[in-house]
C-alpha positions in Angstrom: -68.3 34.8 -2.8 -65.5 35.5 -0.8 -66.1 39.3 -1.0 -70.1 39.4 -0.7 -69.9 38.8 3.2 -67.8 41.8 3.9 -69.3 43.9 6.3 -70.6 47.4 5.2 -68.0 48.8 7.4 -64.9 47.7 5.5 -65.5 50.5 2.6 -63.4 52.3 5.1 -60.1 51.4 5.2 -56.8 52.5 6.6 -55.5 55.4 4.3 -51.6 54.8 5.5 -52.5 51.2 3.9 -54.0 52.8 0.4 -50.8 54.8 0.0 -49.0 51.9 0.8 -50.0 50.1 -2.0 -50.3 52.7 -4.0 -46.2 53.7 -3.6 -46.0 50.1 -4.5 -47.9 50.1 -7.7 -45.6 53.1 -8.8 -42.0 51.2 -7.9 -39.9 48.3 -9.0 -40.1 45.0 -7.6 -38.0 45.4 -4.6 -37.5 41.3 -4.0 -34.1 40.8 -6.0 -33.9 37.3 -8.0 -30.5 37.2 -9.3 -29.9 34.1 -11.6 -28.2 31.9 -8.6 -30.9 33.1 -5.7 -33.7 33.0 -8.0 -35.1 30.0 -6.5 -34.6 31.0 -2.8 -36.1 34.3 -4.1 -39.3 32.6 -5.3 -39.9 31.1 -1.8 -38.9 34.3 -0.3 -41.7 36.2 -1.9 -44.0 33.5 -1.9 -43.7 33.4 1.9 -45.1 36.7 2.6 -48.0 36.3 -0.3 -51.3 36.2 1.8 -52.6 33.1 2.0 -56.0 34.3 0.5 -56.2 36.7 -2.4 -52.3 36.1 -4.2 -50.7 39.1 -4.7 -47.5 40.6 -6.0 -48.7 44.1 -4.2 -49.7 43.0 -1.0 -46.8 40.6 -0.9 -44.4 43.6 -1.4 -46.6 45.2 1.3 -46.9 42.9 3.9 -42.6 42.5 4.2 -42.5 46.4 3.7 -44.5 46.7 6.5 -42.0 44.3 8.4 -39.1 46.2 7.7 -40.8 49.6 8.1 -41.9 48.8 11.8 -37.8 48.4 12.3 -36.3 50.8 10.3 -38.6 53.6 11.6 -38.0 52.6 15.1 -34.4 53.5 14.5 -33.0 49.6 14.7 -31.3 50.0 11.6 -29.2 47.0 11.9 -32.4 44.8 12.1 -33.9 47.0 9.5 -30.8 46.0 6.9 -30.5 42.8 8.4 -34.5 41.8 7.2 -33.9 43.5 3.9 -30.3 41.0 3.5 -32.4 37.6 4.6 -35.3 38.7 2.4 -33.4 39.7 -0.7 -34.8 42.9 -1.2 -33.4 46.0 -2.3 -33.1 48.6 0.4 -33.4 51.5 -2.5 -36.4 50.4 -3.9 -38.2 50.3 -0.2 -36.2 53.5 0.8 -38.1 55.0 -2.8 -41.6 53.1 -1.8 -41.2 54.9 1.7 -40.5 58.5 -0.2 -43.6 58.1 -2.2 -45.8 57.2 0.4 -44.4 60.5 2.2 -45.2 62.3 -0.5 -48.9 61.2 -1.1 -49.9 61.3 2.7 -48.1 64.9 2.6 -50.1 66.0 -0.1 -53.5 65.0 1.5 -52.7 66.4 4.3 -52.2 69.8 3.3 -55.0 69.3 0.5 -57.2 68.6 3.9 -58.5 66.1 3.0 -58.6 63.3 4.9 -59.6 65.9 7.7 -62.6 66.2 5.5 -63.0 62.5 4.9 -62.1 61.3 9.2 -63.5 64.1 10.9 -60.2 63.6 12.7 -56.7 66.2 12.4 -53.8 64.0 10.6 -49.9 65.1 11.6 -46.6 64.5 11.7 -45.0 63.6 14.4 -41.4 62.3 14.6 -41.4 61.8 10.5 -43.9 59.0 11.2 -47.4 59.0 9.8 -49.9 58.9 12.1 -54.0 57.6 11.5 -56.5 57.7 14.3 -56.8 54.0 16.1 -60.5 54.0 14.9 -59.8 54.2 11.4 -57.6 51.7 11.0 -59.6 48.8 11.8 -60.1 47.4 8.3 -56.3 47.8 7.5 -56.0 44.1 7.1 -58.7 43.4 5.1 -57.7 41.3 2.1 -60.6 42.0 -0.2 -60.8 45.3 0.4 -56.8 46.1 -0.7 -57.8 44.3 -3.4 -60.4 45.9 -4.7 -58.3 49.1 -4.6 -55.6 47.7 -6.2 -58.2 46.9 -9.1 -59.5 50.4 -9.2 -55.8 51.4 -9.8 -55.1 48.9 -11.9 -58.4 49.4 -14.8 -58.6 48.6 -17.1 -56.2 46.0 -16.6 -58.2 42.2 -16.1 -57.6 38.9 -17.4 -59.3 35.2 -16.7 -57.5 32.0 -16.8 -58.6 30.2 -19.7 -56.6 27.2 -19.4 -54.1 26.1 -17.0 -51.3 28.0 -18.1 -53.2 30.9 -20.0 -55.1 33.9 -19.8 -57.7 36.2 -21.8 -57.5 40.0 -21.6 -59.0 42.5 -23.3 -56.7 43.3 -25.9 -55.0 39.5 -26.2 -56.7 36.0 -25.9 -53.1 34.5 -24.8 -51.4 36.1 -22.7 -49.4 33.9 -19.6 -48.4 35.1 -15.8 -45.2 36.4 -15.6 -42.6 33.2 -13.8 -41.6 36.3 -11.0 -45.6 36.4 -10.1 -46.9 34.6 -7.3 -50.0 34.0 -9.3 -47.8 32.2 -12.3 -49.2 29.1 -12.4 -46.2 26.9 -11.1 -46.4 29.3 -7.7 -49.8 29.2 -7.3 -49.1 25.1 -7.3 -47.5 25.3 -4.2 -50.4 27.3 -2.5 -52.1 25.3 0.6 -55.0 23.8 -1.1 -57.4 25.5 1.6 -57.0 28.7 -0.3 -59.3 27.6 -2.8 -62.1 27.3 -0.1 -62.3 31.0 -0.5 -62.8 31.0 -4.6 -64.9 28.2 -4.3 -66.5 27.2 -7.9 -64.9 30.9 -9.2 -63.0 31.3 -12.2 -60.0 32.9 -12.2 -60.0 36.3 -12.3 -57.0 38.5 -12.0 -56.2 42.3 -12.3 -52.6 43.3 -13.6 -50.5 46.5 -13.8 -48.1 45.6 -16.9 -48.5 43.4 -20.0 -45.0 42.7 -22.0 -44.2 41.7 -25.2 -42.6 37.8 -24.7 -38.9 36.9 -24.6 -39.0 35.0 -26.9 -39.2 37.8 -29.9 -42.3 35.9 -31.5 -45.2 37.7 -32.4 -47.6 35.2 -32.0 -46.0 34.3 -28.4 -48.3 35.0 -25.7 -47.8 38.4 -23.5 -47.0 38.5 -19.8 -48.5 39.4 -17.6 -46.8 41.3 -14.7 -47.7 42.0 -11.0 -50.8 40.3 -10.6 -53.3 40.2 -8.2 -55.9 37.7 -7.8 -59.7 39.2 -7.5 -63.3 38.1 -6.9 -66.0 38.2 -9.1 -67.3 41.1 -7.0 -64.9 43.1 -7.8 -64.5 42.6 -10.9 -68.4 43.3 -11.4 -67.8 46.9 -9.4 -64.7 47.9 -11.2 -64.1 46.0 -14.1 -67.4 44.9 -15.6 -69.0 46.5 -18.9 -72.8 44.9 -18.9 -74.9 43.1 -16.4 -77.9 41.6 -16.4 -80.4 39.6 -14.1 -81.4 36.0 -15.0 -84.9 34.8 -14.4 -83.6 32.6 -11.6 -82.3 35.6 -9.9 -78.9 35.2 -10.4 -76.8 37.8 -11.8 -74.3 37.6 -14.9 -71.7 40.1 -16.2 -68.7 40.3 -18.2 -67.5 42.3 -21.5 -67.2 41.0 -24.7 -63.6 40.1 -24.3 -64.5 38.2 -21.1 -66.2 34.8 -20.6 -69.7 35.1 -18.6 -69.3 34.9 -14.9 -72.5 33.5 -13.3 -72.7 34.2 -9.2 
């Protein structure tokens, strides 16, 4: 499994990076997809969607990180600029930055990453600042996962077909056409991604389900930024029962979920 060879070191993580994605979980979509640009849009976001481990999240992350890098270095012109060519909406990152702010702010004067570091976490110029030595796993795809999965539980769903999924609470539900992970999107993917999942199902972890446009009943939910998971992680954060097979392989799930053998 993709996740299984991570090194023991890569529990700790950069925590600018958690509250990162964790600003993101709690805003809007910043990519705009008016009716006209909605195509261009698509390849927009789908151009900084990792390559490994499809993300809505980490997609938002990796250009807010872009833009950050200009806009806090005071080159506001390049700053707007990138938010113009990427069609995103300056309020929405301006809100995500706020947040973020406001989350490091209130760990610092809680103490505790002090506590959790060993190292003295300031301000300095309005910038956030994390020690070089803990912020060697910042780019570490599974591990932003997986904490994008313990903020998202219990939120889970497997692909069941090619264009539907299985949650807990609905056995057809369908990826929302903004996500990078709807089906169409995850088409256009280079087909050396799936060297990472190899022989997995599936899995995904969502923060919103919606009721159809449509106005049926019976039409399937959406499904709405999603992130694509391991089994791994799904067995640490999402899993109900687990058991060991004679062959000393290991099998889990819930009774919503189909068995996932590893």
């Amino acid at each position: 499994m993709a996740f299984a060879n991570a090194r023991a070191e890569q529990i700790c993580g950069d925590p600018l990076s958690a509250l990162t994605i964790a600003a993101i979980l709690g805003s809007r979509d910043p990519f705009l997809a008016p009716p006209h640009l909605r195509e261009q849009s698509n390849e927009i976001k789908d151009s900084w969607t990792p390559k490994h481990f499809r993300s809505d999240a980490l997609c938002v992350e990796a250009a807010f990180n872009a833009w950050w890098e200009m806009q806090s270095r005071g080159d506001y012109f390049d700053a707007n600029k990138f938010l113009g060519d990427n069609l995103l909406s300056k309020a929405t990152m301006l809100g995500i930055q706020q947040i973020r702010e406001q989350l490091y702010d209130a760990l610092v004067h809680a103490n505790a990453l002090t506590l959790i570091t060993g190292k003295r976490y300031v301000r300095r110029r309005r910038l956030l600042v994390v020690p070089a030595d803990f912020d060697v796993n910042a780019d570490s795809l599974p591990l932003k996962a997986a904490l994008i999965s313990i903020g998202s539980i219990p939120n889970f769903a497997i692909r069941t077909s090619p264009k539907m999924c299985r949650t807990a609470g609905d056995s057809n539900c369908m990826i929302h056409v903004s996500s990078v992970n709807n089906k169409k999107r995850e088409e256009s993917a280079p087909a050396s991604v799936e060297g990472v999942f190899a022989g997995e199902k599936r899995l995904y972890t969502f923060q919103e389900k919606v009721a159809s446009m449509q106005g049926s009943a019976a039409a399937p939910k959406q499904l709405r930024n999603v992130t694509r998971i391991d089994p791994l992680t799904y067995l640490l954060f999402g899993a109900s029962q687990m058991r060991v097979l004679e062959n000393g392989l290991g099998e889990c799930g819930s009774e919503w979920l189909l068995n996932l053998h590893y």
